[in-house]
C-alpha positions as semicolon CSV with decimal commas, in nm:
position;residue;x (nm);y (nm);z (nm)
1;X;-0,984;10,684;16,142
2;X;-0,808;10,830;16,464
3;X;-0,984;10,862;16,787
4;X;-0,832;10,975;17,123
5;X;-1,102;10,852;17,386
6;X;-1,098;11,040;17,712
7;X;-1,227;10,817;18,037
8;X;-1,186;10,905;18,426
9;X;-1,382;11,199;18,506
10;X;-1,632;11,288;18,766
11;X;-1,766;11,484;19,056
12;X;-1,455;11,442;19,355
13;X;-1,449;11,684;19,663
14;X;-1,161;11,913;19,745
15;X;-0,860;11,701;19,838
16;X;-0,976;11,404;19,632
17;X;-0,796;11,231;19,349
18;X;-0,901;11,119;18,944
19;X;-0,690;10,923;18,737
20;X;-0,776;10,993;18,364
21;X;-0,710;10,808;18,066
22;X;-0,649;10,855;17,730
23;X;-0,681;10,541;17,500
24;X;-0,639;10,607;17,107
25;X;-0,677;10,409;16,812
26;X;-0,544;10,483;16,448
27;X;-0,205;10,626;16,522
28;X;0,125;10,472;16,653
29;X;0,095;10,652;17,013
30;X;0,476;10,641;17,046
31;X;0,539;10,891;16,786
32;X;0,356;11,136;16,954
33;X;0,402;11,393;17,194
34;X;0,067;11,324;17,421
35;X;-0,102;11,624;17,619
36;X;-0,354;11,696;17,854
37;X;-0,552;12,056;17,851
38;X;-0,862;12,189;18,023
39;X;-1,062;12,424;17,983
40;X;-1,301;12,573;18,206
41;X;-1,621;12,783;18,101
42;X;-1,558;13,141;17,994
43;X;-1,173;13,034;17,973
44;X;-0,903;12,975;17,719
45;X;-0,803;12,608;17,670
46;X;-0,451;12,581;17,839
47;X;-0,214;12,305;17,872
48;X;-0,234;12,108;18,203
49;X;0,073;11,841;18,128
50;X;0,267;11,679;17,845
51;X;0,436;11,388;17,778
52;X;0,717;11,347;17,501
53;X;0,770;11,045;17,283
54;X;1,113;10,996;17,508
55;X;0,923;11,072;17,806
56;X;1,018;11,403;17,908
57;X;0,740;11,545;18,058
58;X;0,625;11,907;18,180
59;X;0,337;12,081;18,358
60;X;0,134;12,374;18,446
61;X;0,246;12,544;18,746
62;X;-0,080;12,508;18,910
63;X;-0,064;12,160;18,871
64;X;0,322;12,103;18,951
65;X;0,357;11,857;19,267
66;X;-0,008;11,754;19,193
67;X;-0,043;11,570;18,902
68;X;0,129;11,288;18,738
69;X;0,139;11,206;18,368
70;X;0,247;10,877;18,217
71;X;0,204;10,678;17,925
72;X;0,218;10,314;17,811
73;X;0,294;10,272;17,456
74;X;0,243;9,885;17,465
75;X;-0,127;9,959;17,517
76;X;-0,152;10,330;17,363
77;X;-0,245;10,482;17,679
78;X;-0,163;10,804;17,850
79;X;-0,274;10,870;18,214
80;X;-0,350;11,216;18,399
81;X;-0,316;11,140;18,767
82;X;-0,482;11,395;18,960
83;X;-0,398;11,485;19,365
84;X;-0,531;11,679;19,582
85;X;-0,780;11,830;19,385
86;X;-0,932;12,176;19,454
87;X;-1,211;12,366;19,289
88;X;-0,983;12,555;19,036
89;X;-0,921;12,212;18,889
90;X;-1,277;12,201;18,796
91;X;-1,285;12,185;18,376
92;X;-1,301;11,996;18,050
93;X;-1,018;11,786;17,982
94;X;-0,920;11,705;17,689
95;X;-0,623;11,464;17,550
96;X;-0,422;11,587;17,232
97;X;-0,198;11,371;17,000
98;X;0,054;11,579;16,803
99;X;0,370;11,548;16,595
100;X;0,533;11,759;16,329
101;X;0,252;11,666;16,050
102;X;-0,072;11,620;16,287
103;X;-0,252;11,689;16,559
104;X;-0,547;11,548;16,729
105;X;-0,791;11,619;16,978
106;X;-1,042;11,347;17,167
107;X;-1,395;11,495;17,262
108;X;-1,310;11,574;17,666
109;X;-1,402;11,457;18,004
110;X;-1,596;11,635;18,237
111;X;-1,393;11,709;18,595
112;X;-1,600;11,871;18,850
113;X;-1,433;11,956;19,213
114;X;-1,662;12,078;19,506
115;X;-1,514;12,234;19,778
């Protein structure tokens, strides 16, 4: 059974930084292209960053200069690494797992920014 597990959120003040992490059992990470997307209530679920099996990455341009995305396929791990945070950044964020044949979702982790 395949699980993406989302850790790392919580409550941070404006200019504060998160590092999340997405762990996964069930698949072999490095096959797949790994994303993070948020979604925010009364808003469309939109891509935030994405990382390629070769590492290419890209990002929203409201995150660009902010946020860092990496993975470690020895331990099937992708990281969101979150600067200077401001209140826009406050959403549900959720890790996806996809390749030409699947696509996967883990359940989300709550990131709330107070200004």
């Amino acid at each position: 059974q395949v699980q993406l597990r989302e850790s790392g959120g919580g409550l941070v003040q404006a200019g504060g930084s998160l590092r999340l992490s997405c762990a996964h059992s069930g698949i072999t990470f490095s096959r797949f292209t790994i994303g993070w997307y948020r979604q925010a209530p009364g808003s469309q679920r939109e891509l935030v960053a994405a990382i390629t099996a070769g590492l290419g990455t890209n990002y929203a341009d409201s995150v660009k200069g902010r946020f860092t995305i990496s993975r470690e396929n020895g331990q099937n791990t992708v990281y969101l690494q979150m600067n200077n945070l401001i209140p826009e950044d406050t959403a549900v964020y959720f890790c996806n797992a996809k390749n030409t044949w699947w696509d996967y979702w883990g359940q989300g982790t709550q990131v709330t920014v107070s200004s």
